[in-house]
C-alpha positions in Angstrom: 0.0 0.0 0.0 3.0 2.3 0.9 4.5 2.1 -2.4 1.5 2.5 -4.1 0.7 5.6 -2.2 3.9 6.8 -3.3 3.7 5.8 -7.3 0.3 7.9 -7.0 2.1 10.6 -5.2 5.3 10.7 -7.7 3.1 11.4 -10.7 0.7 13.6 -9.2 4.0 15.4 -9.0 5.6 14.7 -12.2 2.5 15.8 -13.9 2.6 19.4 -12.0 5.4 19.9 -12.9 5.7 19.2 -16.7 2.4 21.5 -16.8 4.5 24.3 -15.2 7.1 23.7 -17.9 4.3 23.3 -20.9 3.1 26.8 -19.4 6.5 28.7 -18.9 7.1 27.5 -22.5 3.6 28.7 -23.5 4.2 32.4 -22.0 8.0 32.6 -22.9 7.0 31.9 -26.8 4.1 34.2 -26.8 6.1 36.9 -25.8 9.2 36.3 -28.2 6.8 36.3 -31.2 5.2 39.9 -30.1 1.7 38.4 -29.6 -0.5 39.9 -26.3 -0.2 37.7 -23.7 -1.5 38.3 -19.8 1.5 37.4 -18.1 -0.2 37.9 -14.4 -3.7 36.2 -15.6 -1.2 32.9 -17.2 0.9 32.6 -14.6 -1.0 34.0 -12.1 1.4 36.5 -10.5 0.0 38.8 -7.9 -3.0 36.1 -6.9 -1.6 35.0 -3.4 -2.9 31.0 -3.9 -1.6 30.5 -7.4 1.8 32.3 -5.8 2.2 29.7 -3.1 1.2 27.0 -5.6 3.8 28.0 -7.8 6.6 28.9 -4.7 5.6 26.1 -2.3 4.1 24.1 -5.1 1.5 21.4 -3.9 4.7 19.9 -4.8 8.3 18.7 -3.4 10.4 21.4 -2.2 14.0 21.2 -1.8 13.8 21.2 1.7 11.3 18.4 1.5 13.4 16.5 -0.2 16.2 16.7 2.0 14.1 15.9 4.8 12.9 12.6 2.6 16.5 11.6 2.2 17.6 11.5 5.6 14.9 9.7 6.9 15.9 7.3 3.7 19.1 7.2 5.1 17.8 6.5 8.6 15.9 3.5 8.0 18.6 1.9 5.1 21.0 1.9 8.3 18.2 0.9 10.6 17.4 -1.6 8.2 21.1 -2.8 7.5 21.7 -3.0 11.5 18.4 -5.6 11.3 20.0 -7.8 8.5 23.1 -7.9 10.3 21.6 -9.6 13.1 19.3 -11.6 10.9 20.0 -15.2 9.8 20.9 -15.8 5.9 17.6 -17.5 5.5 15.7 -15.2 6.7 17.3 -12.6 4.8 16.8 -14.6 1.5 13.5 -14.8 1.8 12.9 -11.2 2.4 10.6 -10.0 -0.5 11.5 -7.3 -3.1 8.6 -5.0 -2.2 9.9 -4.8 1.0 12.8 -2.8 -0.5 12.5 0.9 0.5 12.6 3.3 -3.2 15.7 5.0 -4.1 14.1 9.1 -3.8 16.4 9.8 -6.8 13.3 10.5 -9.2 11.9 12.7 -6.9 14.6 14.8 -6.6 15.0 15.0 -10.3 11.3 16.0 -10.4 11.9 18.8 -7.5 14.7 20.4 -9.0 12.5 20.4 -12.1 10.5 22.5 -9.8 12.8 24.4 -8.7 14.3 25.4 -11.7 10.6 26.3 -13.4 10.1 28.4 -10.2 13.2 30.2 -11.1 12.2 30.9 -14.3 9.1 32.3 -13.5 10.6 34.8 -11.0 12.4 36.0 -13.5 9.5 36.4 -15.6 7.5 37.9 -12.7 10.1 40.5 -11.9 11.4 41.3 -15.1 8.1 40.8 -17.3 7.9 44.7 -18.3 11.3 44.6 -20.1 10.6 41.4 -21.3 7.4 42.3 -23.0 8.4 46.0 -23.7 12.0 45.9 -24.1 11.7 43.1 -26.7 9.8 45.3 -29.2 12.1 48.2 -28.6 10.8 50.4 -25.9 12.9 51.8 -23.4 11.3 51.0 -20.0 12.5 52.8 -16.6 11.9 56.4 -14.8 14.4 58.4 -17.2 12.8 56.8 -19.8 9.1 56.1 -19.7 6.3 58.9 -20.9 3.7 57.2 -18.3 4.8 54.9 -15.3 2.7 53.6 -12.8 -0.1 56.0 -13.4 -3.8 56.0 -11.9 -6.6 54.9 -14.0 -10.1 57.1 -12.3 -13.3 56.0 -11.8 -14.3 59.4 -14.2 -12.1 58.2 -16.7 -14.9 55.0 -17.5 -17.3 56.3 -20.5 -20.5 54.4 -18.6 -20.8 57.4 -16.6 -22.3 59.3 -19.7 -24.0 56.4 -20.8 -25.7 56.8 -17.1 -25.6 60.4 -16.5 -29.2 60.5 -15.6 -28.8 58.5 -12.5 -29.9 60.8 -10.3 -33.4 60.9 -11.3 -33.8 57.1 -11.1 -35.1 55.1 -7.6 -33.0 54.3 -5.3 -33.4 50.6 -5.9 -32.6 50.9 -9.7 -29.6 53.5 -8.8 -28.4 50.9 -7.0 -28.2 48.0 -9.9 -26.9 51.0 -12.2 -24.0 51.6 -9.9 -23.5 48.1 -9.8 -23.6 47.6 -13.8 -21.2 50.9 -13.8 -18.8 49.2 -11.7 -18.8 45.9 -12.9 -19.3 47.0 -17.1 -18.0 50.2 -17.9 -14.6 50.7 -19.1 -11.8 53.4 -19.9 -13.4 56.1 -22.3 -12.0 55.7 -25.9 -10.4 59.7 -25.7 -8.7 58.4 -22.8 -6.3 56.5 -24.6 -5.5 59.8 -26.8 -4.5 61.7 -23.7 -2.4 59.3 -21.9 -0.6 58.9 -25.7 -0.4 62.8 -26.0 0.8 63.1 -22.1 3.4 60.7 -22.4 5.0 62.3 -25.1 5.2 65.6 -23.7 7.1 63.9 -20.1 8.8 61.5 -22.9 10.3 64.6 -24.0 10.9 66.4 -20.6 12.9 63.3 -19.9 15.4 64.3 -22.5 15.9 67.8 -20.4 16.4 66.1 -17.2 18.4 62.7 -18.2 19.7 62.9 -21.2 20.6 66.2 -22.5 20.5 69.2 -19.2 22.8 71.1 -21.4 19.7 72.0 -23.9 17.3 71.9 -21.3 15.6 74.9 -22.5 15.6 73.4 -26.5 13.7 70.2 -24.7 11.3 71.8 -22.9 10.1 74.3 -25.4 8.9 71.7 -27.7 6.2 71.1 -25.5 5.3 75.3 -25.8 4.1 77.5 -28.1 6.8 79.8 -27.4 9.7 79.1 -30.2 10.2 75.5 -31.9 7.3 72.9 -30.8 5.6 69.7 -31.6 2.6 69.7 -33.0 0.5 66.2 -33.6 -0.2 65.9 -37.4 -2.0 62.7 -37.1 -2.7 60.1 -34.4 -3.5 56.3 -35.0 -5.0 53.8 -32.5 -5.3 50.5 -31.9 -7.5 49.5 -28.7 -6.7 46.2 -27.6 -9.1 45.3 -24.4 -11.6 47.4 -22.7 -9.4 48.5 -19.7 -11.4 49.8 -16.6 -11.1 51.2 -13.2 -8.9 50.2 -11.0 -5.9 49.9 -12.7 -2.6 51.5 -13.2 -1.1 52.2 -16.7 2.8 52.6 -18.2 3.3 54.7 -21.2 5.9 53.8 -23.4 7.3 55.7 -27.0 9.4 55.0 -29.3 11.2 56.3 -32.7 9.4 54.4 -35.5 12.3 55.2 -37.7 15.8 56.6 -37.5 16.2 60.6 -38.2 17.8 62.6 -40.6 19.5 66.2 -41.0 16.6 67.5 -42.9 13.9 65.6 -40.9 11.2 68.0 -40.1 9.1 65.7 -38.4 9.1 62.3 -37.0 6.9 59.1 -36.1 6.4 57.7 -32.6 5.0 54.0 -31.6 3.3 54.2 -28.5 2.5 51.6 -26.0 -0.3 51.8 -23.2 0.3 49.2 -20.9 -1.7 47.6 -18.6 -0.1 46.9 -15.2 -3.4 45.0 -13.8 -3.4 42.4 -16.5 0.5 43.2 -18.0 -0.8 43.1 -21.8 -1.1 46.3 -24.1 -4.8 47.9 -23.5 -3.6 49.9 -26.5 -1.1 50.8 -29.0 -0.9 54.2 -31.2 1.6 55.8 -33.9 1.7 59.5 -33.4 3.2 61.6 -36.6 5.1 64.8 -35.1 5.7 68.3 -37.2 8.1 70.6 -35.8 6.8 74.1 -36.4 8.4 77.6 -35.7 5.7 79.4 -33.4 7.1 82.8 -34.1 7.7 82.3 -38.0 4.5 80.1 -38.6 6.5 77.2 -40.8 7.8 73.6 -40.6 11.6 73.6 -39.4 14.3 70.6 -39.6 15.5 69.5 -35.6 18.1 71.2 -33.9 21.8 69.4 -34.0 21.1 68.6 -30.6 17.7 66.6 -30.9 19.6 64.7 -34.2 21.9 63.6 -31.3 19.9 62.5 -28.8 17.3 60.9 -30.9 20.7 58.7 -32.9 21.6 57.4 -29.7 17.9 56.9 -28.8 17.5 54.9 -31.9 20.9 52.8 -30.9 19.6 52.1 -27.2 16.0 50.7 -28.9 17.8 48.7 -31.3 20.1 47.2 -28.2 17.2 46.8 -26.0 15.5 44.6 -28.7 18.7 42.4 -29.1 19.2 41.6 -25.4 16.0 41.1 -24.4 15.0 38.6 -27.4 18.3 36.9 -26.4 16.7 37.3 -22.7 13.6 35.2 -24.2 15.6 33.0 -26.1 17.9 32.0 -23.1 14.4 31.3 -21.0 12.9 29.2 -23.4 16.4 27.3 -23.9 16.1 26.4 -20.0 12.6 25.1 -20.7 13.5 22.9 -23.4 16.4 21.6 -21.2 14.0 21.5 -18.3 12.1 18.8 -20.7 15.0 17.3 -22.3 15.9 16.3 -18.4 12.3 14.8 -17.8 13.0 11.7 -16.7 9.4 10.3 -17.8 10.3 11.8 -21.6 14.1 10.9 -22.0 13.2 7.2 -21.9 14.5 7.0 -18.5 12.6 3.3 -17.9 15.4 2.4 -15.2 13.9 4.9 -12.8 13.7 2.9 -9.5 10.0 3.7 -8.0 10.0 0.6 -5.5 8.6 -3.1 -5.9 6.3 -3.9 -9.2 
């Protein structure tokens, strides 16, 4: 009955943990080929019980299986002091299913486990660069337009839908607020104005971080005092009805590299999610530079040519490391199965008696 129990137990555990592998690989692939993907909602990062399942496992943990091994090591003594004192006939007739298993397997499975739970802390800390960084967009304070912001109840468009509240019951107010809360979502002119605000502190970040030495160039493209920006055209792509609460990241980046007689120039923009860690939208925003006090187009400064080459250098770094980033997870996946004992062929796995 013992070693039943413990056959039962071994691939309860062997088939947790090549699930947790399939998964990682799942997520890890997803986000190397650009798709959308809900990293927390997947892996469930953030949700306390899938956490501990994940961390603590439902599963062997190393210190488990340390424990497991030197009690194993207590009764193979215990047991070799017994046959010591036993007769030779009694020992040949001892039966084979009294043999205690080697825990080999399971330690093979746990560091399995251990190794996937390694993997996924990476992806749970380092998700935004992973997801971001892989498509080009610089991610940090110096860098981002938007980071960590508030998304407001007002900012949900079912309060116009509803905007005659006030003159309903109070029974039927009460299933109104209740649809509000539970159905409405981020008004589509939202998404504009986070794109717009982020590239006005996207370019403020360039007078504090990148370039104080033309501080006052940097910050008057967001005036109409000399040389601004002015939005020619704004495209955009909404990619999940987003609603309250929530916090969102806005990220930009040059669609192109810039020239000496660039006048304007094209920015991807990213609205990220941080409830569900996905895009809730994305947008391309064509910028003219135009002379306030002349009234016409002008070329950029030397100094924004600069700044925006090595801007277009860092994106096109950022994309190279963290695709290798990807690439190296899903390498430790695949060895993580290659190492499966139950798919290498390993048929001389000692589990006990037959």
């Amino acid at each position: 009955m013992q070693m039943i129990a413990l056959r039962n137990d071994f691939t309860a555990f062997s088939r947790r943990t090549d699930a947790k592998i399939a998964l990682l690989k799942e997520v890890i692939g997803r986000v190397q080929k650009g798709e959308e993907v809900d990293v927390r909602g997947l892996l469930g990062t953030g949700d306390p019980e899938k956490e501990k399942e994940w961390e603590q496992g439902q599963c062997l943990t190393i210190q488990e299986i340390q424990e497991e091994d030197r009690l194993w090591q207590s009764k193979a003594r215990r047991r070799h002091r017994k046959e010591i004192s036993q007769p030779a006939e009694a020992k040949e007739q001892k039966s084979e299913s009294e043999s205690e298993p080697l825990p080999a397997s399971k330690r093979c499975k746990a560091a399995q486990d251990e190794e996937a739970r390694d993997i996924l802390r990476i992806l749970s800390q380092e998700w935004r660069e992973l997801l971001v960084g892989s498509e080009g967009f610089l991610v940090g304070k110096s860098r981002a337009g938007l980071e960590g912001h508030n998304v407001v109840w007002g900012e949900m468009d079912s309060m116009t839908r509803n905007s005659l509240a006030w003159l309903m019951p109070l029974y039927l107010l009460r299933s109104v607020l209740r649809y509000i809360y539970q159905e409405g979502h981020v008004n589509n002119v939202m998404y504009i104005r986070y794109a717009e605000s982020g590239r006005v502190n996207w370019v403020q970040n360039y007078a504090e971080y990148h370039d104080p030495l033309h501080r006052k160039e940097w910050e008057e493209l967001s005036t109409p005092r000399g040389h601004g920006m002015i939005l020619r055209s704004i495209k955009t792509d909404f990619k999940f009805p987003m609603s309250w609460p929530d916090r969102i990241s806005v990220y930009h980046k040059l669609r192109s590299p810039t020239s000496d007689t660039s006048d304007s120039f094209r920015l991807d923009v990213l609205i990220l999610s941080e409830k569900h860690q996905r895009a809730a939208a994305r947008c391309v925003e064509d910028i003219v530079l135009y002379d306030y006090r002349r009234g016409h187009k002008v070329p950029m400064r030397p100094s924004m040519l600069e700044q925006f080459s090595k801007t277009w250098q860092a994106q096109e770094e950022a994309t190279r490391k963290n695709e290798a980033k990807i690439e190296g997870l899903l390498e430790r996946v695949r060895r993580l199965e290659e190492r499966d004992p139950d798919k290498a062929g390993a048929a001389g796995v000692d589990l006990g008696g037959s």
